[in-house]
C-alpha positions in Angstrom: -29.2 -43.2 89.0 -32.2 -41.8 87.8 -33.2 -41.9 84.1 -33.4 -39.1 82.1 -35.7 -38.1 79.7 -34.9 -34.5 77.6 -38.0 -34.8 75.1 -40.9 -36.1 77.0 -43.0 -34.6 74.2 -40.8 -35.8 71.7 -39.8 -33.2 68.8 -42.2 -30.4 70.6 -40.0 -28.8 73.1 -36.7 -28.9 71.2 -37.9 -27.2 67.9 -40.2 -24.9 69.5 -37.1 -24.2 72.3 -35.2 -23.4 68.8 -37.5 -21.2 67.4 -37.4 -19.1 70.5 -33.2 -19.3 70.5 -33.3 -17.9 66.6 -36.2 -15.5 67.7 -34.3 -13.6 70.3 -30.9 -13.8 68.2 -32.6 -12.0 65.4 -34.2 -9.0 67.2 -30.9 -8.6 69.3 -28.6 -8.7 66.5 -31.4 -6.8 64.5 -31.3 -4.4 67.2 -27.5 -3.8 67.6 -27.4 -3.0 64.1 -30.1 0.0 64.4 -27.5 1.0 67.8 -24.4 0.5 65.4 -26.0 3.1 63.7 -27.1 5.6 65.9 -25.7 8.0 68.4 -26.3 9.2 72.3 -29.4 7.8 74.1 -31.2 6.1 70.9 -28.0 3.9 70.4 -28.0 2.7 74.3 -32.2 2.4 74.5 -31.7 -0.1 70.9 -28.7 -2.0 72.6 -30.8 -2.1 75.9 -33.9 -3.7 73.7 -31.2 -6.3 72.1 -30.1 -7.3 75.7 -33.9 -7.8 76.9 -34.5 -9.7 74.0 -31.1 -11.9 73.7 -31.4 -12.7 77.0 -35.3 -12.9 77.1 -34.5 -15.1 74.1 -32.4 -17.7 75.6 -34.1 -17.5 78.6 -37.6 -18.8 77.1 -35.3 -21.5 74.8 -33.8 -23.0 77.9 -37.2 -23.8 79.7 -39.3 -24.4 77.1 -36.8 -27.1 76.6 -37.0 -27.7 80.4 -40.7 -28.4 80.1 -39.8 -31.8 77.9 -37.4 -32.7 80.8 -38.0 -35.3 83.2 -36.3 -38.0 85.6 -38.2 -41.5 86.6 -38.9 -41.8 90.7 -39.0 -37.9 91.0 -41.3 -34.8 90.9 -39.3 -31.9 89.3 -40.1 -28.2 90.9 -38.3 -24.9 90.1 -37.1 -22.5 92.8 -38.9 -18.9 91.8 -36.6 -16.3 92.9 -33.5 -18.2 91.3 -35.4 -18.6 88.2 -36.6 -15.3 87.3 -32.6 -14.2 88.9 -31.8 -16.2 86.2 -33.4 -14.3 83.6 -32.1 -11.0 84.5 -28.3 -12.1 85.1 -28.8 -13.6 81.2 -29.6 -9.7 80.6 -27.5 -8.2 82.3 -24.1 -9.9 81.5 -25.4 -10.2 77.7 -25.7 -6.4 77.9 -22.7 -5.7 79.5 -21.1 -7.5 76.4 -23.2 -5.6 73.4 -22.2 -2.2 75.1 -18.6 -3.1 74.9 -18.5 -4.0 71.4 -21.0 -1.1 70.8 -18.6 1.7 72.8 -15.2 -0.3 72.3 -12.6 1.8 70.3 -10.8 -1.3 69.4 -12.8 -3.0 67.3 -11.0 -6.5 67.6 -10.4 -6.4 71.4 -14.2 -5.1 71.9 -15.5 -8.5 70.1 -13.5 -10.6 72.2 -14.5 -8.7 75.3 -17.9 -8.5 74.5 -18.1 -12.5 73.1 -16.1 -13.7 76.5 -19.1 -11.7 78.4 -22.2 -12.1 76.6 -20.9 -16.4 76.1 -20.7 -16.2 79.8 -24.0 -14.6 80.1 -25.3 -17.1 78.2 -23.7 -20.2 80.0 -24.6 -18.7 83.4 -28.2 -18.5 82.7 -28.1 -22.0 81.6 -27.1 -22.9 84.9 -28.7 -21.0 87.4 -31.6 -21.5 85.6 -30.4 -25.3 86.7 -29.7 -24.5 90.2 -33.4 -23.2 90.5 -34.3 -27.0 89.7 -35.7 -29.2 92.9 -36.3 -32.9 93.0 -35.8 -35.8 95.1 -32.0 -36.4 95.1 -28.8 -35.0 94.0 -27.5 -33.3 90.6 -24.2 -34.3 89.3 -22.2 -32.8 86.2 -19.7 -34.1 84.0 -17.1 -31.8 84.3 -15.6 -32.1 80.4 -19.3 -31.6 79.0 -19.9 -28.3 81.0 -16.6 -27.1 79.7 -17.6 -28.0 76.1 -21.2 -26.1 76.8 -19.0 -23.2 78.1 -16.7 -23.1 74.8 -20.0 -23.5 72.7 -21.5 -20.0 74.6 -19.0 -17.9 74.2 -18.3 -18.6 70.4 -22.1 -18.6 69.9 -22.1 -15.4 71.6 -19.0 -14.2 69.3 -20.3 -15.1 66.2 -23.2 -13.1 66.6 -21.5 -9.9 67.7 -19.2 -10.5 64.7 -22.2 -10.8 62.2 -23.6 -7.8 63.8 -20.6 -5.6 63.6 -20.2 -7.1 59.7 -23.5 -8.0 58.6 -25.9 -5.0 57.6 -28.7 -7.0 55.1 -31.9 -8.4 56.8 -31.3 -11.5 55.1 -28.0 -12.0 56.4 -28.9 -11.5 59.9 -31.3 -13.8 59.7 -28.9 -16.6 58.7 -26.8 -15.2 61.5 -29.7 -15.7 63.7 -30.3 -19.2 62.9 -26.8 -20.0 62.9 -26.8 -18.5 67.2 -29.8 -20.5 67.4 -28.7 -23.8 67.0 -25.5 -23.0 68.7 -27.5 -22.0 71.6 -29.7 -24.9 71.1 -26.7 -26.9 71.5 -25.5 -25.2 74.0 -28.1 -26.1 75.9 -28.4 -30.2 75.3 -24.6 -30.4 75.9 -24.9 -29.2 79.5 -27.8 -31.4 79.4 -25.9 -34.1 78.4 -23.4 -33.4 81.1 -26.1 -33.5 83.9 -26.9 -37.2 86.1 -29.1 -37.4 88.9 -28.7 -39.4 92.1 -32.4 -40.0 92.9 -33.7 -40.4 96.4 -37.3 -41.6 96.7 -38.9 -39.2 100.0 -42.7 -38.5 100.2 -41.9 -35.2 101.7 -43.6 -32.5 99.6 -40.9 -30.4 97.3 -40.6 -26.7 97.2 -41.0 -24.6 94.3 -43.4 -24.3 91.7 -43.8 -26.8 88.3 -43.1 -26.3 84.8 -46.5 -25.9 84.0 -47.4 -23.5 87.7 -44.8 -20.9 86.5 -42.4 -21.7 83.7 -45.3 -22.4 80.8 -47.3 -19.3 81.4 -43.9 -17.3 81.7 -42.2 -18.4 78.9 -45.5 -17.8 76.8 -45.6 -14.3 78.0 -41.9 -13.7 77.0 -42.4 -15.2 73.9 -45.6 -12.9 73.2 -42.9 -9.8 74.4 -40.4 -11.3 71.6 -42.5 -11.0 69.0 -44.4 -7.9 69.9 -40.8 -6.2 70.1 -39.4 -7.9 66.4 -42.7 -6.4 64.9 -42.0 -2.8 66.2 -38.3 -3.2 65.3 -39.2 -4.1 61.5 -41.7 -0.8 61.3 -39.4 1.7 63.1 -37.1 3.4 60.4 -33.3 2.9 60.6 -31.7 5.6 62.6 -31.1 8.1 60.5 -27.7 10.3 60.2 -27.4 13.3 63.1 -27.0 16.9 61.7 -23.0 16.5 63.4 -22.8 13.0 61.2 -23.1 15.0 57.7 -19.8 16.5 56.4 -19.8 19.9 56.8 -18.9 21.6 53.0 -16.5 24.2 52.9 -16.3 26.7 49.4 -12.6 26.9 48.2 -10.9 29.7 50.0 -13.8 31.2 52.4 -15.8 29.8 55.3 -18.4 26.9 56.4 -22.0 27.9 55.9 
């Protein structure tokens, strides 16, 4: 069995992979506040923008965190169409779950609805971001921790579309942002945790790209998109009320003006 190393730069990868997590969590749930708020195609563009970043979010956590991974007697590549698929099913499914809490009539069912997709979103990108890994040898899982990281997802995912369905403060979501953070963050290292390798030294040449070909100047331009977005998010104004929002007045015994 191969050795595993998860921090080849040491603390680098995992609290910058963190900052990234709580990044993405806060202009999401930032985000589906403004679309709790808002009606017809501004609340759908606001919850579209908390997908991209959510998932753009985790996305750039789980390989920046990839970039400190290594195993002893192999090269490590990354397949590039499963890694960028990757990315856009963590959009995708983490979408699908903010529109049903967003559009759900019952509030309750729409949270569990929307935290069993969006966790799922979550855990899948994890692992087909996995999948897209190459090396010399053979990856093996442990199949208690994967259920663990899956369990972790989907309340992480929860608790966030809870705190944005209840939270309405800045600084609250914030907290609520750090708190997705680290449950993504540990999301992550548990499936981590749950992964062995079977190496099997070959000189043949492996397919893909490395971490620092594709993944590093990726993840840097996702990062820049994050930030760029949570800037134009804190200068747009809230949505304001529609002119069918505002309670129409009605004079005792005659007609609405």
């Amino acid at each position: 069995m191969g050795h595993l190393d998860h921090a080849a730069f040491g603390w680098l990868t995992p609290v910058l992979s963190y900052a990234m997590a709580c990044t993405g969590s806060a202009l999401g749930l930032r985000c589906t506040v403004r679309a709790l708020d808002a009606t017809g195609r501004s609340r759908r563009n606001w919850l579209l923008t908390a997908a991209s970043a959510i998932g753009t979010g985790i996305w750039t956590m789980h390989f920046v965190a990839m970039l400190g991974f290594g195993v002893t007697g192999t090269e490590i590549r990354y397949d590039v169409p499963w890694t960028i698929f990757s990315l856009l099913v963590a959009m995708a499914v983490v979408g699908a779950g903010l529109f049903a809490v967003a559009y759900g009539r019952d509030r309750r069912r729409a949270l569990v609805l929307g935290g069993l997709t969006a966790g799922f979103g979550i855990v899948s990108m994890h692992y087909l971001g996995m999948a897209a890994l190459r090396l010399h040898g053979r990856v093996h899982y442990d199949p208690a921790l994967v259920t663990l990281s899956v369990v972790i997802g989907v309340i992480a995912a929860t608790a966030a579309l809870w705190a944005a369905l209840s939270i309405r403060s800045p600084a609250a979501v914030a907290v609520a942002s750090l708190v997705m953070g680290g449950a993504v963050s540990s999301m992550h290292y548990t499936g981590m945790a749950a992964v062995s390798v079977r190496v099997s030294p070959s000189g043949d040449a492996l397919s893909g790209a490395t971490a620092m070909q594709f993944i590093f100047p990726l993840a840097v331009g996702l990062g820049s998109y994050l930030f760029l977005t949570a800037a134009f998010v804190a200068l747009s104004p809230m949505p304001g009320r529609t002119e069918a929002s505002v309670p129409v007045r009605r004079p005792a015994g005659g007609v609405a003006r």
